[in-house]
N, C-alpha and C positions, 0 to 999 in steps of 0.2 A: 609459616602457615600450618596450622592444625589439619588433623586428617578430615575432621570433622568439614574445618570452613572448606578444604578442598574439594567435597563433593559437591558440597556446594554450590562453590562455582561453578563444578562441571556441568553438574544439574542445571543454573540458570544459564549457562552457555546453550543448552540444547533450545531453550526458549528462543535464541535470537532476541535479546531484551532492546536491542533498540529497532528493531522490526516493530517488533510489538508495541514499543513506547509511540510509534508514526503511527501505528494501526488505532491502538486506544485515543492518541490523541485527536483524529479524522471523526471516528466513532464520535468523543465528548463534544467537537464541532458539528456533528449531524443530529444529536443532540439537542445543543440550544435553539440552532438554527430552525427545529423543529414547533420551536413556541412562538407566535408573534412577539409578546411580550412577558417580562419576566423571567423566570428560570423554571425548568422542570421540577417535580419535587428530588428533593437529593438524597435520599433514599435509592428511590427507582433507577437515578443516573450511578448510583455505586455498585449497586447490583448488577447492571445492565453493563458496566466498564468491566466488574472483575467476571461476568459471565465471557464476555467478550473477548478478555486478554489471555481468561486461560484457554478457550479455545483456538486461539492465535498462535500458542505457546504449545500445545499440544500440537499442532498442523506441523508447527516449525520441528516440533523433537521427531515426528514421523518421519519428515526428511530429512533429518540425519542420519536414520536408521536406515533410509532408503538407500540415501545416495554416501552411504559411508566407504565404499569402495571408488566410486570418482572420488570422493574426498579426499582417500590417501593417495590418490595421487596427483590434483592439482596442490600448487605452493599457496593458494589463500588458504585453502580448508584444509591441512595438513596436519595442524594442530589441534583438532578438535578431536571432544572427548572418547569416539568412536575410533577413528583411524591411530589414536595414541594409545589404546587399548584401555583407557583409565573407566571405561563403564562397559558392561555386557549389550548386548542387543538388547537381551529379556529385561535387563534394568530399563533401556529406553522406553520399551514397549507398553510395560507397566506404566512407569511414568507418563506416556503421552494419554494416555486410554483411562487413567484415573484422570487427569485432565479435563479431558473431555466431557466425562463423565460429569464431574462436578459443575464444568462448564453450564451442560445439557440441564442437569438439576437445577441451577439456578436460574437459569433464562426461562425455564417452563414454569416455576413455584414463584417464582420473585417479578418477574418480567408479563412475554405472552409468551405461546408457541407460534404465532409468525416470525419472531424474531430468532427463536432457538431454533425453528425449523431454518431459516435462511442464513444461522450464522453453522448448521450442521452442514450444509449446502455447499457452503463456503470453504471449509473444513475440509471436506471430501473434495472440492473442485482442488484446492490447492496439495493437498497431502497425499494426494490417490490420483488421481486425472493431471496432474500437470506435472504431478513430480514422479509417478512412473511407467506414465505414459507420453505425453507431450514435450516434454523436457528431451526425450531419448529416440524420436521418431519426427520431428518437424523443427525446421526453423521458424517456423512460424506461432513456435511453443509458446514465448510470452505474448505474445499477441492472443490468441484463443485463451492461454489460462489466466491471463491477465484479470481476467473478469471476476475470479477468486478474490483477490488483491484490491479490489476496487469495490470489494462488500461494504465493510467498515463503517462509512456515513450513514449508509442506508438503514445497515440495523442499528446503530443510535439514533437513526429517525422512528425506527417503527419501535423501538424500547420504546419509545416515548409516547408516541402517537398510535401505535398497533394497528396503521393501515401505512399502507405505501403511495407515493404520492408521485407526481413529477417533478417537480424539485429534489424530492429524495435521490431520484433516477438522473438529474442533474450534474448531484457531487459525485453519482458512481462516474457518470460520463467522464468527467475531469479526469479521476484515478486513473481510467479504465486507458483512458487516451497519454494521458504523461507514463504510464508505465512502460513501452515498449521504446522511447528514445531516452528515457532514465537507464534500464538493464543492459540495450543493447552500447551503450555508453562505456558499461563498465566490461560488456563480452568483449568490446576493443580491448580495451585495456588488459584483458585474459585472456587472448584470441589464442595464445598458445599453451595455456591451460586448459582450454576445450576441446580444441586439436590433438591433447596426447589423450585427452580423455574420452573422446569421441564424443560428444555432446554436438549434434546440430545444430548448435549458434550460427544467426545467420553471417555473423561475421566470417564464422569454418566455413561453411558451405556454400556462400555466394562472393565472398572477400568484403574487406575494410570498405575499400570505394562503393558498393556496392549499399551494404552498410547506414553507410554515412549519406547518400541519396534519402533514405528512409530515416533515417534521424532526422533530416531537417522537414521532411513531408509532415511527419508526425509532431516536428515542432510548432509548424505554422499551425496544422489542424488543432492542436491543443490551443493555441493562442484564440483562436476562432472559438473552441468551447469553452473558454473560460472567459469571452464578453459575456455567455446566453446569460449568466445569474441576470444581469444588468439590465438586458434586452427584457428578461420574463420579468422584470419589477423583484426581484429575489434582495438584490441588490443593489447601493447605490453607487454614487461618484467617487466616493474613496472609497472602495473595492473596485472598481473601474481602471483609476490611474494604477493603483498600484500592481495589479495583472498584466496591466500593458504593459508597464516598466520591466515587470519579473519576467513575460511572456520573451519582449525586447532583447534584455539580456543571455535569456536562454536560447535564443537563435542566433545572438550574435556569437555567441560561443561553438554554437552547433557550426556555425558556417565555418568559423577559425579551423575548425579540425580535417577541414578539406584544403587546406592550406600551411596551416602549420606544422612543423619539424620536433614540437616539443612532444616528446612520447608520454607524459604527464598527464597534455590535455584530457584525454578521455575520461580520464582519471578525476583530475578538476570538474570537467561538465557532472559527472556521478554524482561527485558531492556538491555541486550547486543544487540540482534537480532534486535530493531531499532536501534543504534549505527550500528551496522553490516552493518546493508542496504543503511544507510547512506553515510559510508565512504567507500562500495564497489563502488556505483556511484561515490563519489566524485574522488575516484583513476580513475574510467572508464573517469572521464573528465581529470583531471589532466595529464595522461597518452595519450588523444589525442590532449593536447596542447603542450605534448612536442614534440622537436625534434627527440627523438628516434621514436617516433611513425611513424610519416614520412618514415624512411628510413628501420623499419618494416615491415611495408605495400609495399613497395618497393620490399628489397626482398621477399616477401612472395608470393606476386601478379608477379614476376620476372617468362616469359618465359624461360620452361623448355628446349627449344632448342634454 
């Protein structure tokens, strides 16, 4: 590999590119989701994705810059391009801050400023507010900053639409609610990488058992917000089963881990819960491009007299 494609890489490492790829795709889902029918023009959703992704991507390189000393010393983040010396700070800094910048330009010139203001918002909640400050003084860090994390749909709602809506505030709920038994899934799985690193995970701070109570609290409550699309007329009957099936499975697995011996699990449930989130959107869209949806919304929305 050339010197050239290596920085490369190191450069798109600080992005977090499959962070970003769940983030943009949530976004392109709050998006469509955003039109009754048809598609937005595709223009506005190009500009509105890459506005989006580099401010995603900028947030992501800040916390590496931040937490590049926990980095060298837990075994997942080890290897990244800070704690291996292969980039400066002032290289990341630059990087993240032209970013943004460009981000910030294009969401204001190409988009609106409710959506630049709420994906800066975002930006700051995650980059600054949770990563170093919440992340380093509560266990209750992805819970509070989770709200960061759970932007994404909203400003591919308002890219589009340039007000905000209750259904927008819908798919945050979703996010907002699957993130804390998604993370603290994989804190199991690194309870002893948080521990040498001091990080109040609440796995560190309260134990596994303890943990694992609130993983599955959080699972039912998620199952529970992700009927409302259904209930509000958002959505129909296939988006319905298939939530319930994914909701199902996410808490059959969640309950295994208070019982099972396999030190993997945790691990497993992690990489279910992106899968999860993934193909709950994806049925959320699939579901309002079909016909049933239509006629759904029809009678739902259907005068009572």
């Amino acid at each position: 590999m050339s010197q050239q494609s290596s920085k490369f890489h190191q450069y798109l490492e600080l992005t977090k590119p499959k962070v970003v790829l769940l983030i943009v795709f949530t976004a392109f889902v709050g998006m469509l989701l955003s039109v009754d029918e048809g598609i937005p023009p595709l223009m506005t959703m190009l500009y509105g994705l890459i506005g989006i992704g580099f401010a995603a991507s900028s947030a992501a390189a800040i916390n590496h810059w931040a937490d590049q000393k926990i980095d060298a010393i837990m075994l997942r983040t080890q290897h990244r391009p800070l704690p291996q010396g292969d980039l400066s700070s002032w290289n990341v800094i630059i990087f993240a801050f032209t970013l943004c910048a460009i981000s910030m330009a294009i969401l204001v010139w190409k988009i609106n400023v409710l959506t630049a203001v709420l994906t800066f918002f975002s930006l700051v909640g995650y980059a600054f507010i949770y990563t170093f400050y919440l992340k380093r003084v509560t266990p209750q860090n992805i819970v509070i900053g989770g709200a960061a994390g759970a932007a994404p749909p909203v400003l591919g709602w308002t890219a589009i639409t340039g007000n905000l809506t209750g259904d927008a505030l819908l798919l945050f709920a979703i996010i907002y609610t699957w993130t804390p038994p998604h993370f603290w899934a994989l804190a199991i799985h690194r309870v002893e990488d948080y521990a040498k690193a001091k990080i109040p995970m609440l796995p560190v701070t309260h134990g596994i058992k303890h943990t694992l109570l609130h993983i599955i609290l959080y699972t039912i409550l998620l199952i529970i917000v992700t009927i409302m699309p259904y209930l509000v007329g958002m959505s129909g009957w296939v988006y319905l089963i298939g939530a319930l099936i994914l909701g199902a499975r996410f808490l059959q697995l969640t309950l295994q881990m208070r019982t099972s011996k396999d030190p993997m699990l945790p691990w497993k449930v992690f990489k279910y819960s992106i899968w999860y989130l993934m193909i709950l959107f994806a049925l959320l869209l699939i579901d309002h491009y079909l016909p049933l949806h239509t006629l759904n919304q029809k009678v739902f929305h259907a005068p009572l007299l």
